[in-house]
Residue, then its C-alpha position, 0 to 999 in steps of 0.5 A: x500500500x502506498x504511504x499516504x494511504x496507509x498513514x490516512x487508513x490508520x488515522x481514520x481507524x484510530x480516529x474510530x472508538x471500539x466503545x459499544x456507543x451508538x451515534x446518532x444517526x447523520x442527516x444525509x442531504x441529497x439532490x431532491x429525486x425528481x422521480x418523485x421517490x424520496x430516500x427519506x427521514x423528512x429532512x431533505x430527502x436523508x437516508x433512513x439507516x432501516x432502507x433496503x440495501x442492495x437486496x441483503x436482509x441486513x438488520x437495523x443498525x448494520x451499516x450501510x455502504x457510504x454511497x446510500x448515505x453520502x452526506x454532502x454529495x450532489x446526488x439525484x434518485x430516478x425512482x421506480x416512478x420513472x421507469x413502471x409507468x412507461x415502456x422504458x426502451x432504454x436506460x437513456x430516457x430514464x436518466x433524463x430526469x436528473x439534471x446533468x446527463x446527457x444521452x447519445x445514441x450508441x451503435x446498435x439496438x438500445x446502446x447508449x452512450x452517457x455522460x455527466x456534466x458533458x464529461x463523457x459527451x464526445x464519445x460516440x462509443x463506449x462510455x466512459x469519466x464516470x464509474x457505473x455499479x449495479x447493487x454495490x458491484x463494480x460494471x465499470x471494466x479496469x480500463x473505464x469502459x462502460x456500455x449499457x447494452x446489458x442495462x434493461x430498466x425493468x430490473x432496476x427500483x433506483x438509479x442514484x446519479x452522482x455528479x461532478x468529480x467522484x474520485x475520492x469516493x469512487x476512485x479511478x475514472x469517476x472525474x464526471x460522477x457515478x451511477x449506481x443502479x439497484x436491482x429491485x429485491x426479492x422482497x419487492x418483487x415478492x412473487x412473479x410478474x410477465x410483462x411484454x412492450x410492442x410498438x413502431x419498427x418492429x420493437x418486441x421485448x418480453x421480460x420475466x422477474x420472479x423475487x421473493x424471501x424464504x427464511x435466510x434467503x432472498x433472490x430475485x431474477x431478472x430475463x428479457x428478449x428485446x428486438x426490433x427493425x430499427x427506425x434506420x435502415x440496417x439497423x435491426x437488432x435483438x438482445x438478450x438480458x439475464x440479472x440475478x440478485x440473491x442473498x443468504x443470511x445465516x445470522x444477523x451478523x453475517x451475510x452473503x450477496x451473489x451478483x449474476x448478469x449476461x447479456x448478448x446482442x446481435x445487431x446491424x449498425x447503421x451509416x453515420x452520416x454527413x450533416x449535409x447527408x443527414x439534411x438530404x436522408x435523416x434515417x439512411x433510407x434506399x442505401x441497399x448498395x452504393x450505386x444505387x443509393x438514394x441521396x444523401x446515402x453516406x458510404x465507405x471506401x472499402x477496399x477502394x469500393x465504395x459501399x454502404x451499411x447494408x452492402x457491406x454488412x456492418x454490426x456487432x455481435x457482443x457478450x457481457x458476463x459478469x459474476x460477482x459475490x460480497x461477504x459482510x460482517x457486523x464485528x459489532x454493532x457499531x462496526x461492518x467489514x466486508x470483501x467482494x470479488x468480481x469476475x467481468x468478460x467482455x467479448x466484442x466482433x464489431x465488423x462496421x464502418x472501415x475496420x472490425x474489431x475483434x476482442x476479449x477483455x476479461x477483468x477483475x476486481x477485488x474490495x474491502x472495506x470497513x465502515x464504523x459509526x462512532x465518535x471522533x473529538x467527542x462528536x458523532x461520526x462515521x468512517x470508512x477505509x477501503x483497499x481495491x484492485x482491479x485488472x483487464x487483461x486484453x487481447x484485441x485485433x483490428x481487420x480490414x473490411x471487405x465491400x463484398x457483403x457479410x462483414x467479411x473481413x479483409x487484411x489483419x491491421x493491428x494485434x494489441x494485447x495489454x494488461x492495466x491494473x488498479x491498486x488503491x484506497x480511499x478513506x472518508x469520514x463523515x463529521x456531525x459538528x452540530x444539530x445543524x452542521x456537517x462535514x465530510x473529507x475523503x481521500x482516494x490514492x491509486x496507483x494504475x499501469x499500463x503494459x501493453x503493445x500494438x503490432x501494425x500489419x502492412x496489407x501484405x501481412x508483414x509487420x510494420x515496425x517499430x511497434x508501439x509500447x505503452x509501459x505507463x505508471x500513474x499514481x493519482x490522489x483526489x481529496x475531498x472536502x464538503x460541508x452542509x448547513x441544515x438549520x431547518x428540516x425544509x431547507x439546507x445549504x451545501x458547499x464542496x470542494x472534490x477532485x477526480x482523476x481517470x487514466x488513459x485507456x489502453x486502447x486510447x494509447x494505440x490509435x494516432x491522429x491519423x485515425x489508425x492504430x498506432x503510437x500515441x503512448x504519452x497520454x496523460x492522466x486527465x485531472x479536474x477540481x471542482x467546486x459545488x454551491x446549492x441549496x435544498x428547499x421545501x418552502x411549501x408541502x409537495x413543492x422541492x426545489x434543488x439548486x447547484x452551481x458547479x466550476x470545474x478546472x480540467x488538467x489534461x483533458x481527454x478529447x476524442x474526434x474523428x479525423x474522417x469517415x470510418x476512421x477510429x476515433x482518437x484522444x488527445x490531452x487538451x493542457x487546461x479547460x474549465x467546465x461551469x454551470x447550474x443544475x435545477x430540478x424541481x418536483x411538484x404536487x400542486x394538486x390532488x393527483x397532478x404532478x410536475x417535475x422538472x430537470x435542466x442543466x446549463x454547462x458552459x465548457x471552454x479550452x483556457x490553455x490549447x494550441x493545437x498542431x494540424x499538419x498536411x502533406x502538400x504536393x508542389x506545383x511543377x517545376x518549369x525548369x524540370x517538368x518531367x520530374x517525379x512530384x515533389x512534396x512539403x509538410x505544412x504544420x499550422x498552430x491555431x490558439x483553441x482558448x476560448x473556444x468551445x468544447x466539442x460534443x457538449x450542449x449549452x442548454x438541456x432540459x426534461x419538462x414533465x406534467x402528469x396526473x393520476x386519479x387519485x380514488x374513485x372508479x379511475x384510481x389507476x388511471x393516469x398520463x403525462x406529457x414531457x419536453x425533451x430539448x437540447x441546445x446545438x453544440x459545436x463538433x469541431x475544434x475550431x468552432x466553424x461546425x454547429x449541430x443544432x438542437x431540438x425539442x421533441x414532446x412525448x404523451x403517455x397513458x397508464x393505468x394499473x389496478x388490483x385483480x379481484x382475487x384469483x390467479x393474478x394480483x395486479x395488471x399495469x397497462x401503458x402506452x406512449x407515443x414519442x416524438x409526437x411532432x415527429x420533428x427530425x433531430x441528430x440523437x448523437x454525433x461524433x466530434x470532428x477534426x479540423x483539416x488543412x487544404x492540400x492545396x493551399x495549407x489553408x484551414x478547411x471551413x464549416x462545408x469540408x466538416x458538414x460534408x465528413x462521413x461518419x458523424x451524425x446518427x438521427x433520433x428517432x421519429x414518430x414512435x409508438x409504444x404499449x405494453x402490458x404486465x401481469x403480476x402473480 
């Protein structure tokens, strides 16, 4: 263990009494849930230490983990509401409702790409500057890769969103927040429940849960089949979901979590198309083969063939496994320890756009930790120390593609194999000054590497030398700070200080600029401090109002682009940016059965310190004494000053805006609906600024209605039905930044019509949608 780690673990254990003197209880101040679920005792939405932990029958007293209680953290709960009432197709427009996120359509069926604070908003693929678990189990790989391809909405009962940087509670990677899913609990589901969606574009899920409690032991099981033809054209897909919670408590101080999930997809990936592409063809449509491609069909040079999605058969076929188990132990009353060990296998074939990648990144992660409830400088307090591991071992493989249909594959390109590790710990202490005030400070250390090469292939299958070696170390400390003021159980004010780190992926060390795999080995860790000022108010009964301004400094910043059509994307460390603005939601009752909830970000993200190189190779007009010579060539490399300019990938403005109302009583009780507005402002998807991608709005109607059965076979049935996008307004869902270019010609910067004529950018929304379901419990 590192020596500032383990003088901060042995401070926080000697700062903890081993006297049998339970300390009261601290007030957890959170984000107000604008899902409407309150966590809480009545004051500002605290958590109640008798709340259901992670699907374990714990007694009251034992401790709950940290992040159930996280005093001072900027923290919002999507509740059950948000997902029950609706066909949630995928986890994107749940998390809409907390202020913050920002949702990007993946590739292929109900992938997702999220980010918090804009902090993951560039990237088109994978996501990643946040940590993601599911019932306290880490779902984030060791290199910061999450996906939402294996999140299905119906299994969970929460979703808690934690912004801004998280390091010094989460560790690596957690510069813009966390999520942390719960899976819903035996006891919850409390018997078994069928339940299928249908609706536009061929969509067809059918999902099963079975959950109940027997003596010391509770399970809950979570299956579905999820298909669709897509509302573009090559974009059909089907996944299937397994999550398995289960529990076993032999006695009240001891028990044992298992954790299972698998998921698999098979799915067609559409073009990503040019913004002049996108005007002319939104959804891709008539683009069978190149030649007889409709307009504004984006295609890719194969080969030197041009073809399209369809011809050349882009998609993807992954399987994700992961099997995790937690031990716990009450010591005493006031004392818990636990250890959990995970097991995640990623398997990814993504033969789409110009190359196919091919991998198996198996990972694994250990904890334990500790968390004591006590007194410290005679005030109540409660502290927690944690050491983790975690490493992916990755074995991956670039191909050329082939136009002759199938994916098939051409040329191998690259073989990359590496092995990254994470060894760390983290401490936190949480601190009740006075009935009204309180503090927290915590600290992460962590040390990474990165041991890995990437061997490039000519098209003639000799290896092209020298190869690129990554043999990187990274020691990261990310201290935390946070005070809270509550004089009042309907208002508090709240203030913190907190720092994140993550670092580069390994396969972010292996592509160049260019766009192909290759050396780009000196990346360094992405740092940011960020400050948080808001308050919590209930100034009347059913209205809650959260306000939160946030400043973050951003030290080597990744940013990811593309630097042309199929080409894979690269990142690069921007020296200095800042990330500023303001968080509001609100939720409101304002009268029998009516119900507003609101959630907006304003997130203003600027370079203060990057100059960028752009570099061309230019041919020289002949020479007239010698016009018969071979051509010849110059390197042209121009600086442009990119401070002040804005980030790509990240909107000024979003926005959820939703009004419903439910019957209260009577022969309707059950019967309900809402109407929302999604909106998002445009941003800009290149460094220069010159290329903007507009924003949108879109409105969504929904009607539901759920009753008890008279007794017989089955206890209740939900009905529910939406349609989205009701002005079928055409918007982009997701569009991969891109990379300013220099004329061949005449070394001059290229302007705003070279990038809105690039390939590979712009995926649209959806159009018009109609969705229903049904489910049954038993």
């Amino acid at each position: 263990m590192p020596a500032p780690l383990r003088r901060a673990a042995l401070c926080l254990l000697a700062a903890q009494p081993f006297a049998a003197q339970a300390a009261p209880e601290a007030v957890t101040l959170e984000e107000i849930s604008v899902a409407g679920e309150g966590r809480g005792n009545g004051s500002g939405g605290g958590a109640s230490p008798n709340d259901k932990k992670f699907g374990v029958a714990a007694p009251p007293g034992a401790a709950a983990l940290p992040i159930e209680q996280p005093v001072g953290q900027i923290v919002t709960a999507v509740g059950r509401e948000a997902i029950a009432n609706r066909p949630a197709t995928s986890i994107g427009s749940v998390l809409l409702d907390s202020p913050g996120v920002t949702v990007r359509q993946g590739n292929g069926g109900r992938d997702v790409v999220i980010s918090i604070r804009g902090n993951n908003a560039r990237s088109t693929g994978v996501t990643r500057n946040m940590v993601v678990l599911e019932d306290g189990f880490p779902v984030t790989q060791a290199d910061g890769a999450s996906r939402f391809d294996l999140v299905d909405p119906r299994a969970y009962s929460r979703i808690d969103v934690f912004r801004g940087p998280q390091s010094a509670l989460f560790g690596n990677y957690a510069t813009g927040g966390a999520l942390a899913f719960r899976t819903r609990t035996g006891r919850e589901i409390n018997g078994y429940e069928y339940g299928v969606d249908a609706g536009s574009f061929g969509y067809l899920s059918n999902y099963f849960t079975v959950g109940g409690v027997s003596g010391p032991f509770e399970v809950s099981l979570f299956a579905s089949d999820v298909r669709g033809n897509g509302y573009q054209q090559h974009s059909s897909y089907d996944t299937q979901t397994v999550n398995l919670l289960a529990s076993y408590t032999p006695t009240p101080d001891n028990r044992f979590t298992l954790k299972v999930i698998n998921n698999e997809i098979d799915a067609n990936i559409p073009s990503r198309a040019s913004l002049d592409q996108y005007r002319l063809n939104p959804y891709q449509r008539g683009c069978d083969t190149a030649l007889t491609a409709a307009p504004g069909c984006a295609t890719f040079t194969l080969g030197g063939v041009a073809a399209t999605a369809a011809q050349a058969g882009f998609r993807r076929n992954d399987r994700r496994t992961i099997v995790a188990a937690r031990f716990e132990h009450d010591i005493d009353a006031q004392t818990t320890w636990r250890v959990q060990a995970g097991f995640d296998e990623r398997n990814y074939n993504q033969p789409f756009f110009t190359s196919a990648g091919r991998g198996s990144l198996p990972s694994y992660s250990l904890l334990t930790d500790l968390t004591r409830r006590g007194d410290f400088l005679g005030l109540p307090a409660v502290g927690y120390v944690a050491l983790s591991y975690s490493a992916v071992d990755v074995t991956a493989s670039t191909f050329n593609l082939t136009p002759f249909g199938g994916a098939r594959l051409g040329s191998l390109v690259a073989l990359q194999d590496a092995l990254q590790t994470n060894l760390g710990g983290r401490a936190r202490l949480e601190l009740e000054l006075s009935p009204e005030w309180k503090a927290v400070t915590g600290l992460s250390v962590e040390n990474s590497t990165i041991n890995g090469r990437n061997r490039s292939f000519a098209p003639n299958g000799t290896e092209t030398l020298p190869r690129a070696i990554a043999d990187r170390r990274f020691l990261n400390v990310a201290p935390e700070l946070a005070l809270v003021y509550q004089p009042d159980p309907t208002w508090a004010l709240r203030g913190r200080v907190a720092t994140g780190y993550a670092t580069p992926s390994y396969s972010s060390l292996f592509v160049t600029p260019l766009g192909a795999p290759g050396n780009n080995t000196g990346l360094k860790t992405q740092e940011n401090l960020g400050f948080d000022l808001g308050g919590d108010w209930l100034p009347v009964e059913g209205l809650r109002l959260s306000l939160t301004g946030f400043y973050e400094f951003f030290r080597n910043e990744f940013v990811s682009q593309s630097p042309g059509a199929g080409l894979l994307n690269y990142t690069f460390n921007a020296p200095a940016s800042e990330h500023r603005g303001i968080e509001l939601a609100a939720s409101y009752a304002f009268a029998p059965g009516w119900n507003g909830v609101l959630a907006y970000t304003f997130d203003d993200q600027v370079y203060t310190d990057y100059v960028e190189q752009l570099s061309v190779r230019r041919q020289l007009p002949p020479r007239p004494d010698f016009p018969d010579s071979p051509p010849e060539f110059e390197n042209i490399t121009r600086p442009f000053n990119r401070a002040g300019n804005r980030i790509p990938g990240v909107p000024d403005h979003q926005l959820l805006a939703r009004v419903g109302y439910d019957v209260p009583a009577g022969p309707l009780a059950g019967l309900g609906g809402f109407a929302e507005v999604v909106a998002q402002g445009g941003y800009f998807a290149d460094n220069s600024n010159l290329l903007k991608v507009p924003g949108y709005a879109i409105v969504n109607l929904n009607v539901h209605y759920s009753a008890l059965l008279p007794e017989g076979y089955a206890k209740r049935i939900d009905l529910y039905g939406e349609v989205r996008n009701v002005l079928d307004t055409v918007y982009v869902a997701s569009a991969n930044p891109l990379a300013n270019t220099l004329n061949r010609d005449t070394g001059l910067l290229n302007g705003r019509g070279s990038l809105a004529s690039t390939v590979g950018s712009i995926y649209a929304g959806a159009p018009r949608t109609f969705v229903a379901g049904m489910k049954l419990s038993f």
